[in-house]
N, C-alpha and C positions, 0 to 999 in steps of 0.2 A: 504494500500500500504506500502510495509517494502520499508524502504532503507539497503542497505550492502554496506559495503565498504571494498576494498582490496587494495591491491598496485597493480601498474600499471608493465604494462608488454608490451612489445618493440609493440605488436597488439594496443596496446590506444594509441599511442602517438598524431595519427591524431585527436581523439577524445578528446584528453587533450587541443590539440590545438586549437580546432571548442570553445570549453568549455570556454577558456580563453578569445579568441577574442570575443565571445556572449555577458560574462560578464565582462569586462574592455573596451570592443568597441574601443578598439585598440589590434596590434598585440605584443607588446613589450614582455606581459608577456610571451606569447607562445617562441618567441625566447628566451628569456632568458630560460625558463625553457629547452629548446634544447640544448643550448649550455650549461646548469650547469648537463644535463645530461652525456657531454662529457669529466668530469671531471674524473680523477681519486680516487677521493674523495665522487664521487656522491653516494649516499643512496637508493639505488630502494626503498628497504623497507619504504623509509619515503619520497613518491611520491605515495599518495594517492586518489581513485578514489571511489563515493560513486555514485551509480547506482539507479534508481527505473522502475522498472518494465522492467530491462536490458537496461536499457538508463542512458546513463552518464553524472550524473547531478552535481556533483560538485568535486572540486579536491586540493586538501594538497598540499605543497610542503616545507621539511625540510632541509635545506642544511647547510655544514659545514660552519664555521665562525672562527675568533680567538679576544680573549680579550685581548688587547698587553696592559700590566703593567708595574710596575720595576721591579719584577719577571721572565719575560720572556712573553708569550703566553699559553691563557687558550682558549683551547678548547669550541666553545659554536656550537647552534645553530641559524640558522638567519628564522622563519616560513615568505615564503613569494613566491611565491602567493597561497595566498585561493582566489577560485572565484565557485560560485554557478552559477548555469546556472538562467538567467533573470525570467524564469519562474517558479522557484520553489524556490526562496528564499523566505526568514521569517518564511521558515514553520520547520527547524531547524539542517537544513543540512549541513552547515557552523556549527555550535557549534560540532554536531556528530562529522564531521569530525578531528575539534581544539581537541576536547577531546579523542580521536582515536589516533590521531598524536602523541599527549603529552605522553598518556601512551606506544605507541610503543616503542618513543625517550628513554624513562625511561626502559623500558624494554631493551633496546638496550646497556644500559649502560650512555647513556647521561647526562651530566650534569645541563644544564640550556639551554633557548634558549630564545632568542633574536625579538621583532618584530616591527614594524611600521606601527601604525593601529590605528584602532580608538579607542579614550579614553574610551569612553563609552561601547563597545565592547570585550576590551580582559578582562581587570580585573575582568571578570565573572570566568573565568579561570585561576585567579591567579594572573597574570601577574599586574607588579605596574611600576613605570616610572623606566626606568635603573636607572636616577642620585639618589634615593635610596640606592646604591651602589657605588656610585660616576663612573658610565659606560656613557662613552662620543660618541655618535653617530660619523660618520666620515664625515657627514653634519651640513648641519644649520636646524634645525629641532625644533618645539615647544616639551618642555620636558614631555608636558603630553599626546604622542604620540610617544613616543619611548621606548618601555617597556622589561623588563625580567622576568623571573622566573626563578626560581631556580626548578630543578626537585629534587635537591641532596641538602639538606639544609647546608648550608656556602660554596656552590663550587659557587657563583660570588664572585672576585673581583674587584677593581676600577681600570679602564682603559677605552680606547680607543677602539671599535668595528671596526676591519676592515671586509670586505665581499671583499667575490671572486673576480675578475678584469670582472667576466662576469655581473656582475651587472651594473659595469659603461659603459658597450658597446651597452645595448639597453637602 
């Protein structure tokens, strides 16, 4: 059985959203990812949807972010939500996808992106805690779950992560 994954196209949205609430067992992700679709900032290209056997089994989503310094504001990404549908995770569909994502972001031109996830999890992928950088989450968060990577080697610096105002509404 192949998996493929593409980006998502205004036809999946209901299927992105079946896919979210399956695996989070609540609805929040789904609307957020609705409303960060309505952004004028939103990425289709990095709203990613990995299928097996034409069924949509797990789904990326990469959205804009800014790293407010004394500098000014540095551009990043925030990767959030991944979710795998209940019944085909561990078999490596979640990484495809993180490793998918990453290279598009970088092919896109991106700089670094941003996550909240598990320790054990991302830094397969690169990713090591922001305050390596001295990058301040805009919560109370354990620091070895709040991570970045650099896609562009030396494009973090130390500052404060804000995210979109649709994160704090679901």
């Amino acid at each position: 059985m192949e998996v493929y994954i593409r980006a998502e196209s205004p036809a999946d949205y209901d299927a992105i959203d079946r896919l979210n609430e399956l695996a989070f067992g609540q609805p929040q992700e789904a609307a957020l990812i609705r409303r960060l679709r309505l952004r004028t900032d939103f990425i289709p290209q990095l709203s990613l949807l990995a299928f097996l056997e034409e069924q949509a089994v797990g789904h990326i989503l990469f959205s804009p972010i800014v790293i407010e310094h004394g500098q000014g504001r540095q551009p990043a990404l925030a990767l959030a939500p991944m979710a795998v549908h209940p019944a085909h995770q561990r078999r490596g569909i979640g990484s495809r996808l993180v490793r998918q994502g990453l290279e598009r972001a970088r092919a896109l031109g991106h700089a670094s992106v941003i996550v909240l996830g598990h320790a054990a999890y991302y830094p397969r992928f690169g990713f090591q805690p922001a305050a390596r950088w001295g990058i301040e989450p805009p919560f109370d968060v354990p620091s070895e779950v709040f991570m970045a990577l650099e896609l562009r080697p030396g494009a973090l610096l130390a500052g404060r992560v804000r995210y979109p105002p649709e994160f704090a509404e679901v």
